[in-house]
C-alpha positions as CSV (number, residue, x, y, z in Angstrom):
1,X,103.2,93.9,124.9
2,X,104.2,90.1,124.6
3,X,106.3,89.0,122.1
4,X,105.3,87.1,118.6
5,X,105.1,83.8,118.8
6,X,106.4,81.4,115.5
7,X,103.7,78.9,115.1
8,X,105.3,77.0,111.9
9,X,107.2,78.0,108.7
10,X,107.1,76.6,105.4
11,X,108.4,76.5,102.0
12,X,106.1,77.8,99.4
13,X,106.8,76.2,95.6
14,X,105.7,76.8,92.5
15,X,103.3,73.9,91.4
16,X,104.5,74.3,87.5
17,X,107.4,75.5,87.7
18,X,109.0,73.7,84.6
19,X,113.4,74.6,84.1
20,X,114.9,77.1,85.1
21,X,115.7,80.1,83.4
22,X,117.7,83.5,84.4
23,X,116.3,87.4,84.4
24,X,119.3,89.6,84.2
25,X,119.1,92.8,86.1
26,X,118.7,96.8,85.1
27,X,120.8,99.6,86.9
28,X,117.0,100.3,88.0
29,X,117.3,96.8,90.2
30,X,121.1,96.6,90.9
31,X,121.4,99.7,92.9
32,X,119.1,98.2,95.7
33,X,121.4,95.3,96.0
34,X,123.1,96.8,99.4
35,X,119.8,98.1,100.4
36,X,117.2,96.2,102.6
37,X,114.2,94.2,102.0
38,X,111.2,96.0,101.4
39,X,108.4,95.4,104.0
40,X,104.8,96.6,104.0
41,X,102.3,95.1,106.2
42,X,97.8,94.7,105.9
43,X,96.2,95.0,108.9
44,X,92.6,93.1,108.9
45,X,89.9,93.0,111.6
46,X,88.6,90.0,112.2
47,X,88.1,87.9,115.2
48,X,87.8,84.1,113.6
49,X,90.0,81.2,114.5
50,X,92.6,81.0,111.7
51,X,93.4,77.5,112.3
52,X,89.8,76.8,112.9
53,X,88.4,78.0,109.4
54,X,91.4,76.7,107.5
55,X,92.4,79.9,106.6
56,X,95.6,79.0,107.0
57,X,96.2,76.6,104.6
58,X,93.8,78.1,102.0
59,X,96.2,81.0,102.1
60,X,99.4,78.9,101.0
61,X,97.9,77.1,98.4
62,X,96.3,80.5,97.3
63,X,100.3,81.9,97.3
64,X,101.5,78.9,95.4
65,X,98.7,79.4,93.0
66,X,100.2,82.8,92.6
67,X,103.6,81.7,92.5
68,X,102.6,80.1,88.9
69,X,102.4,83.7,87.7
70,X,105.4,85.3,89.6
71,X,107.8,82.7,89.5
72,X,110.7,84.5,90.4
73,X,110.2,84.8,93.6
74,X,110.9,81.3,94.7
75,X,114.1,81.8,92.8
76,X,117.1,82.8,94.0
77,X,120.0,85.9,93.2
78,X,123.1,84.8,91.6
79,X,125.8,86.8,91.9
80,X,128.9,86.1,89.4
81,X,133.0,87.1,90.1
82,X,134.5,87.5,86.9
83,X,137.7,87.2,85.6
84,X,138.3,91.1,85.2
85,X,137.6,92.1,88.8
86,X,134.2,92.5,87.9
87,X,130.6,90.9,89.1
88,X,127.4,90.5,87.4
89,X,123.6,89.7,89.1
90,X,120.7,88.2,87.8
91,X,117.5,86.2,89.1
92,X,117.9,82.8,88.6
93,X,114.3,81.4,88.7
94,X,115.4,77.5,90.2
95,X,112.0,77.2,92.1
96,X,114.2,77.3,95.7
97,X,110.7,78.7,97.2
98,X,109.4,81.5,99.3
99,X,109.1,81.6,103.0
100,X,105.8,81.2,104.8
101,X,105.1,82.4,108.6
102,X,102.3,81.4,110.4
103,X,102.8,83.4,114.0
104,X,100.7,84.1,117.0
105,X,100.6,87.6,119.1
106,X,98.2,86.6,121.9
107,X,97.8,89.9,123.7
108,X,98.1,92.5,120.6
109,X,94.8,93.6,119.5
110,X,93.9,95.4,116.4
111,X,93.3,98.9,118.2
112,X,97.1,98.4,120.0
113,X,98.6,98.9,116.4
114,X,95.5,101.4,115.0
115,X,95.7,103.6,117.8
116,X,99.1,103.2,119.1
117,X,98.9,105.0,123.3
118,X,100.6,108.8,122.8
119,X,100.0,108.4,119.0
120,X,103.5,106.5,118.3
121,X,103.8,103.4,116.6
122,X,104.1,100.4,119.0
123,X,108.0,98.9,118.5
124,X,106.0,95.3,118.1
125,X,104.7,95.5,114.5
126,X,108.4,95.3,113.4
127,X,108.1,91.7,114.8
128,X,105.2,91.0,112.6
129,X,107.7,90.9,109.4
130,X,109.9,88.2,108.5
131,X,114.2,88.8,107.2
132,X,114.3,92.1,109.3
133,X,117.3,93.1,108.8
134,X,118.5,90.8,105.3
135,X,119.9,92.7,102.5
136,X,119.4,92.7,99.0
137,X,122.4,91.0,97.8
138,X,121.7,88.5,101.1
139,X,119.1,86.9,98.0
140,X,121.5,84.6,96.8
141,X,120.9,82.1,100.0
142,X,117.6,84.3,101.6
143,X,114.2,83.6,99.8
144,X,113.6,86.4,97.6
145,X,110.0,86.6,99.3
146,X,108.7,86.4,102.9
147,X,105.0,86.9,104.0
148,X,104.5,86.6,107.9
149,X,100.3,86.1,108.9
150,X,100.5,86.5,112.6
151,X,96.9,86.3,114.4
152,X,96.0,89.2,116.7
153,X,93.5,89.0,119.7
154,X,91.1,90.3,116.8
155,X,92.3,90.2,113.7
156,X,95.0,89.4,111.4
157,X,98.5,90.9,110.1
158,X,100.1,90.4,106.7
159,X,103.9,91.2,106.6
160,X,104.8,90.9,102.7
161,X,109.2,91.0,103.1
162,X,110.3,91.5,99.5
163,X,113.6,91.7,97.8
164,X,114.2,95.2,96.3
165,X,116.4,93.7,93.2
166,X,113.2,92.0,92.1
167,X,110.6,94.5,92.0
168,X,109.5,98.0,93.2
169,X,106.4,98.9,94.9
170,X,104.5,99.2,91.9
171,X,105.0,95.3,91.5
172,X,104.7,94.6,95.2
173,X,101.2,95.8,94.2
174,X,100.6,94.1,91.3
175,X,101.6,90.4,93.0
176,X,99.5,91.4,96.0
177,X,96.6,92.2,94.4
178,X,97.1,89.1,92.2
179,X,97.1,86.8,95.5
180,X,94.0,88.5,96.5
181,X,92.5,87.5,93.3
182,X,93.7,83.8,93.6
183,X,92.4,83.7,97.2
184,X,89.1,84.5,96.1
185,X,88.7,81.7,93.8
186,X,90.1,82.3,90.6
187,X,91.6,80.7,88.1
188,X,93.8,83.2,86.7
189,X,94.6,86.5,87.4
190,X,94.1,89.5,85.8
191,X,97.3,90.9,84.8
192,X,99.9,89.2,83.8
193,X,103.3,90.4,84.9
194,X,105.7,91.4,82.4
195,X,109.5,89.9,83.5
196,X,111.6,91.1,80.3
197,X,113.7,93.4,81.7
198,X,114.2,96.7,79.8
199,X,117.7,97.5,78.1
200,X,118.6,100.4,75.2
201,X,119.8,98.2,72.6
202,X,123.1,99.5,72.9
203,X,123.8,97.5,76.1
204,X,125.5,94.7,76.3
205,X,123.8,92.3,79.5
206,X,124.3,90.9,82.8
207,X,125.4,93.9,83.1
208,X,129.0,94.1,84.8
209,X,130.3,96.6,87.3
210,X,133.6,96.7,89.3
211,X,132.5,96.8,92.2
212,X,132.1,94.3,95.5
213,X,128.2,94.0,96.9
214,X,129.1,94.2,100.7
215,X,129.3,97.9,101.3
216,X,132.2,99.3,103.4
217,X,131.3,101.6,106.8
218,X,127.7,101.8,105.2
219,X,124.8,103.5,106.5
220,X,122.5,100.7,108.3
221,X,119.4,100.3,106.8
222,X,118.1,99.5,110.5
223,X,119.8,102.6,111.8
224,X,116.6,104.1,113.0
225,X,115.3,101.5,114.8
226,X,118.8,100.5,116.1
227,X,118.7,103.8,117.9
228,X,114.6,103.9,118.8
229,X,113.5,106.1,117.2
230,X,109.7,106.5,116.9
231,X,108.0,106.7,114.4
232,X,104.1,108.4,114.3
233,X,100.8,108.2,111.7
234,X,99.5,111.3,110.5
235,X,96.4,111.5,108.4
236,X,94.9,113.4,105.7
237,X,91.8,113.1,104.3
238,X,90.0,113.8,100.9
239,X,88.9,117.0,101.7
240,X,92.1,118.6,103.5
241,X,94.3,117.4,100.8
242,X,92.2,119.3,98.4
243,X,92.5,122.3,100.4
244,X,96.0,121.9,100.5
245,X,96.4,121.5,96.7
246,X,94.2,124.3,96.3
247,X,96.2,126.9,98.3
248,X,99.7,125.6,96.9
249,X,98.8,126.6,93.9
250,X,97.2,129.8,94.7
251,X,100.1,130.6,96.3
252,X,102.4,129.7,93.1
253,X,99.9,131.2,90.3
254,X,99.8,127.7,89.0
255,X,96.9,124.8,88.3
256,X,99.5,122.0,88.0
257,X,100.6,121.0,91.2
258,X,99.6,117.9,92.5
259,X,97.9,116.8,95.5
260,X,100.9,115.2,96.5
261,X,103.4,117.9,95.9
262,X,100.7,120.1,98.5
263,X,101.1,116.8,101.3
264,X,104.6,116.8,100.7
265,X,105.3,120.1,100.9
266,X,103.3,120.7,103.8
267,X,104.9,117.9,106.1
268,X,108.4,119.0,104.8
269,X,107.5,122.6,106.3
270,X,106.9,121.1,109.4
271,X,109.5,119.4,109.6
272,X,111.7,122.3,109.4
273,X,110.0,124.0,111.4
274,X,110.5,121.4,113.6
275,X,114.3,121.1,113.3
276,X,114.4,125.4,114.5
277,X,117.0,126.0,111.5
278,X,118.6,129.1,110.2
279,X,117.3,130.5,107.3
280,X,119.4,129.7,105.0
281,X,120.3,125.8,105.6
282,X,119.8,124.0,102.7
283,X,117.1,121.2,103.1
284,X,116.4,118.6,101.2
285,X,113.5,116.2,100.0
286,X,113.6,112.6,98.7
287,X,111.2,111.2,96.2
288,X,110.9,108.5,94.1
289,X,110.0,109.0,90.5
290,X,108.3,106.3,88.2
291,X,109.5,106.0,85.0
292,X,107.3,103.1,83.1
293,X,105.2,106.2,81.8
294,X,108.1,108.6,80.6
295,X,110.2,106.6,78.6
296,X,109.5,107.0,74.8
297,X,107.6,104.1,74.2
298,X,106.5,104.2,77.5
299,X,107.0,100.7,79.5
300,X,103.8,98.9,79.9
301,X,101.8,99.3,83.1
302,X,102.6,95.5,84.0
303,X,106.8,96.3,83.5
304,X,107.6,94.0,86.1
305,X,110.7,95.0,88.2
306,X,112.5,98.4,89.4
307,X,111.2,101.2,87.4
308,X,111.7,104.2,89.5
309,X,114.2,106.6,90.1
310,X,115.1,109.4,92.8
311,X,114.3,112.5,92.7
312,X,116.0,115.5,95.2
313,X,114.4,118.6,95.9
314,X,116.4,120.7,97.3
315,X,115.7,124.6,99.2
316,X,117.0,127.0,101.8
317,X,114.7,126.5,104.9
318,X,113.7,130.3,105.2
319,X,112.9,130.0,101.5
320,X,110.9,127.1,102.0
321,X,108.8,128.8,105.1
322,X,108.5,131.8,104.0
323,X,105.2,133.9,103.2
324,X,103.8,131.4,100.2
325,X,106.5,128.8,101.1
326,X,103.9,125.6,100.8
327,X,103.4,127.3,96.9
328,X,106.7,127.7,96.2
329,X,108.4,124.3,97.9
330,X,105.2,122.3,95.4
331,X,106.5,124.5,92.2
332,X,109.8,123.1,93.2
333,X,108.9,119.9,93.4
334,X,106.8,119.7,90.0
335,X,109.6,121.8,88.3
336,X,112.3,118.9,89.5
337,X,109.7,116.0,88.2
338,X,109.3,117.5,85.1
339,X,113.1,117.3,84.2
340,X,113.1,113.4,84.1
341,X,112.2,113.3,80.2
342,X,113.1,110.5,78.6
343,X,116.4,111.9,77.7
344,X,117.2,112.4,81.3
345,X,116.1,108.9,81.9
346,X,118.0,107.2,79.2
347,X,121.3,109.7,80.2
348,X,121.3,109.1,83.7
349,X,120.9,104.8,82.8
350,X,124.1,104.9,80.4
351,X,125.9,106.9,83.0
352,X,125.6,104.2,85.7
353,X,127.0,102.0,83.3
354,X,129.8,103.9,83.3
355,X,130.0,104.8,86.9
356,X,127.6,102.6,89.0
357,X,126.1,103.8,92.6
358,X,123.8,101.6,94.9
359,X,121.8,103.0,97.4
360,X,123.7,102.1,100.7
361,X,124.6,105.8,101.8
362,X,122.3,108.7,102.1
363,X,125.3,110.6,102.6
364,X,125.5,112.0,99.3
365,X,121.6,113.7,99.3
366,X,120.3,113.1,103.0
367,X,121.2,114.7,106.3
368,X,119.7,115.5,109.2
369,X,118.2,118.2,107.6
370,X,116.3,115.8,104.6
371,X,112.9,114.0,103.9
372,X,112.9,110.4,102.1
373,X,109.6,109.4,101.4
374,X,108.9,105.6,100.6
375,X,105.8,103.8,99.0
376,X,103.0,105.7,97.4
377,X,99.3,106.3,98.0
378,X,98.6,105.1,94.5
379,X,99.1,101.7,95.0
380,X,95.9,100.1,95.2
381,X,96.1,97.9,98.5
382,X,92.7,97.8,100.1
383,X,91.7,95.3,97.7
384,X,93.5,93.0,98.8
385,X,90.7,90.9,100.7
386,X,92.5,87.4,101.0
387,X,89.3,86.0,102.7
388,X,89.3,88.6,106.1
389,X,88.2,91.7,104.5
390,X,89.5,94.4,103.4
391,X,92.5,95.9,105.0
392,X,91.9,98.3,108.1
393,X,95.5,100.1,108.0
394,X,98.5,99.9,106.1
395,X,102.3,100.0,108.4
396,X,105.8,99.4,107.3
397,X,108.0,97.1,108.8
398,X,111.9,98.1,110.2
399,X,113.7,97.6,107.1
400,X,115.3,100.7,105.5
401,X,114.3,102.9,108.8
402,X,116.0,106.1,109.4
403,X,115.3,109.2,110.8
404,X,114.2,111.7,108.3
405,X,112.1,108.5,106.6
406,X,108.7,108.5,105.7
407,X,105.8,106.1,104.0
408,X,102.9,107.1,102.5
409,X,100.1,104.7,101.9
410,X,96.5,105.4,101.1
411,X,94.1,105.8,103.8
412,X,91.2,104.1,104.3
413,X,88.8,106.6,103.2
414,X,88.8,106.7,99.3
415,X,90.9,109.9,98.4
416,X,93.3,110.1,102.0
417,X,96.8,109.8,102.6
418,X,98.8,108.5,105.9
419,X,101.8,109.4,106.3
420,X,104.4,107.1,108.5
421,X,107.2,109.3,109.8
422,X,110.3,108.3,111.4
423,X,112.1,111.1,113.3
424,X,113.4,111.9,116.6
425,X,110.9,112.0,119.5
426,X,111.4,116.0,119.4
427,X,110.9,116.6,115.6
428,X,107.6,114.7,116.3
429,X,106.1,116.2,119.1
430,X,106.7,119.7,117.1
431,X,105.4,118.4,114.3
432,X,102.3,116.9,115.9
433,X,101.7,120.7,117.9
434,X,102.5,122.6,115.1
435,X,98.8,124.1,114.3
436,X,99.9,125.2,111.2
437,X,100.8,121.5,110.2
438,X,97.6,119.9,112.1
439,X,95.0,122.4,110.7
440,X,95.4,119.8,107.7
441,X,96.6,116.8,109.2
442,X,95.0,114.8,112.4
443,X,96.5,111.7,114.3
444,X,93.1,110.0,113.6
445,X,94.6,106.2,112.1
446,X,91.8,103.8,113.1
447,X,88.5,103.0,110.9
């Protein structure tokens, strides 16, 4: 496949932006700042002329419409050295702007990324993303917001690169579905974010920690791709996720697991399975947690920043795939969730105070022998029609790759699940002849 082609790049504004103002930062947001971007990409099939139709330029004004609303995004981080060996971040909103690329990829079609040849994801889509391989604290000079169009043979790819610090995936959603809205002629959107960052009133903010940003012999959030591995789509849809929910908790005597403790459950089986280890290896599984709804008042829905929290599951692998294993992993998993009261919450927020971690290792709760799943199939992003239609497929970009690493996204049936996983070229070729694992799953990724 050719490579992408930079057609122009701009600087995005906000029209109104009138002074600027600073948004101090939550242990929620400062323990991304060694982390990378995050970097999720809409696929649209459409075979117009971008230039042609204007499209272009109807989508920048469209973004700094939106901009008006999420103003912190053309700011930049600011990072303060203080006198007692310590350092504080915040967002300062100075109206720097956000990075627009218009890009061409004259012989990648649509299909090429849909329905990749062997089933693996085609290397190339990493190009259609802008600040691969920028860190979080790199925001104090990098725009805190990238979004890439590239035109395909027949269609159209969005690559929204977004600094961790400001938001999570719940408000990538939000300001996505927000330029959607703008794009299609209004005025105003819908929900208004909410930017006042949430602090026990016992804290004392910026918050300070003793710490330097740069991490020392880090794990590389580009790792994964640094060392090719492939990554491969697997799909689920309504009606196998269903049966999958229904037999986990058959098999654990219970009616509370979710539909996506069965899907994870059953793709972390697999995957040991796949990995051919002895019984009584402890594995491990990575989720995020959202905590806007646990807290006591609960954060509003429109809580706009990092609000989310891991979670580690942890089993021996012969426990795991044994006789009723899919029941027991999901009891697990709902048993672990359930712990994060607001107690929990508001403990484990004091104590980073006290003795503050950032996500630049895995070292501490991943191995070779964990899951880390990223993104959620909650998020709402096939209606985001920014005048092309609605999205045909949903793909990550490099940022934060590792092996062990996987996104899951909503499919495009209403009610399935893909799953992007990022593993050695072994683990996936188990995985995808397991028929144990693919009585439930199918490569299927197209529309």
């Amino acid at each position: 496949m050719s490579s992408i082609q930079i057609l122009s790049t701009s600087t995005i504004h906000a029209p109104n932006h009138l002074n600027d103002h600073t948004i101090d930062l939550t242990p929620w947001d400062l323990q991304f700042l060694p982390f990378g971007y995050n970097q999720t990409g809409l696929l649209y099939h459409n075979p117009f002329d971008l230039d042609a139709t204007n499209q272009i330029q109807h989508f920048k004004n469209s973004l700094s419409s939106t901009l008006d609303f999420f103003h912190l995004f053309t700011g930049r981080l600011e990072i303060k050295q203080h006198e007692d060996n310590t350092i504080s971040c915040s967002i300062k909103c100075n109206n720097k702007g956000a990075l627009f690329v218009h890009a061409l990829a004259k012989n990648i079609s649509v299909s090429d990324i849909l329905k990749p040849t062997n089933f693996h994801l085609p290397p190339i889509h990493h190009s259609l993303f802008s600040l691969n391989g920028v860190k979080n604290y790199e925001g104090t000079s990098q725009p805190l917001l990238a979004i890439q169009v590239t035109k395909l043979v027949d269609g159209v790819f969005v690559g929204f690169t977004l600094n961790h610090v400001v938001g999570d995936g719940k408000s990538f959603c939000h300001f996505s579905n927000s330029l959607a809205e703008i794009s299609k002629g209004c005025h105003k959107i819908s929900k208004l974010p909410i930017y006042e960052r949430w602090f026990p009133i016992d804290i004392e903010y910026p918050i300070r920690f003793p710490f330097t940003i740069e991490p020392q012999n880090s794990y590389s959030h580009n790792e994964g791709i640094k060392l090719n591995l492939p990554e491969r789509l697997f799909h689920f849809t309504k009606e196998n996720i269903a049966k999958l929910k229904f037999k986990a908790n058959l098999e654990a005597g219970a009616k509370k697991l979710s539909s996506l403790q069965a899907v994870f459950t059953h793709i972390w089986r697999s995957f040991v399975r796949s990995r051919k280890l002895d019984k009584q290896t402890e594995v491990s599984f990575v989720l995020d947690i959202g905590v806007r709804p646990r807290l006591i008042p609960p954060l509003h829905e429109d809580y706009f920043g990092n609000a989310v929290i891991d979670c580690v599951v942890t089993m021996q692998a012969g426990e795991l795939l044994e006789d009723g294993g899919l029941g027991k992993g999901a009891l697990k998993m709902n048993k672990m969730i359930a712990l994060h009261s607001n107690e929990k919450l508001k403990s484990g927020y004091r104590n980073w105070l006290v003795t503050p971690s950032f996500i630049v290792t895995p070292d501490d709760v991943v191995n070779n022998n964990s899951l880390v799943i990223g993104s959620s199939p909650w998020f709402d992003v096939f209606v985001n029609d920014f005048g092309w239609g609605k999205p045909v497929g949903v793909r990550s970009g490099s940022s934060n790759k590792r092996s062990g690493k996987v996104y899951v996204y909503a499919g495009v049936e209403e009610g399935s699940m893909d799953l992007e996983v990022c593993l050695p070229n072994e683990n996936l070729e188990a995985i995808g002849n397991d028929p144990e694992f693919m009585d439930y799953a199918s490569n299927y990724c197209g529309f």
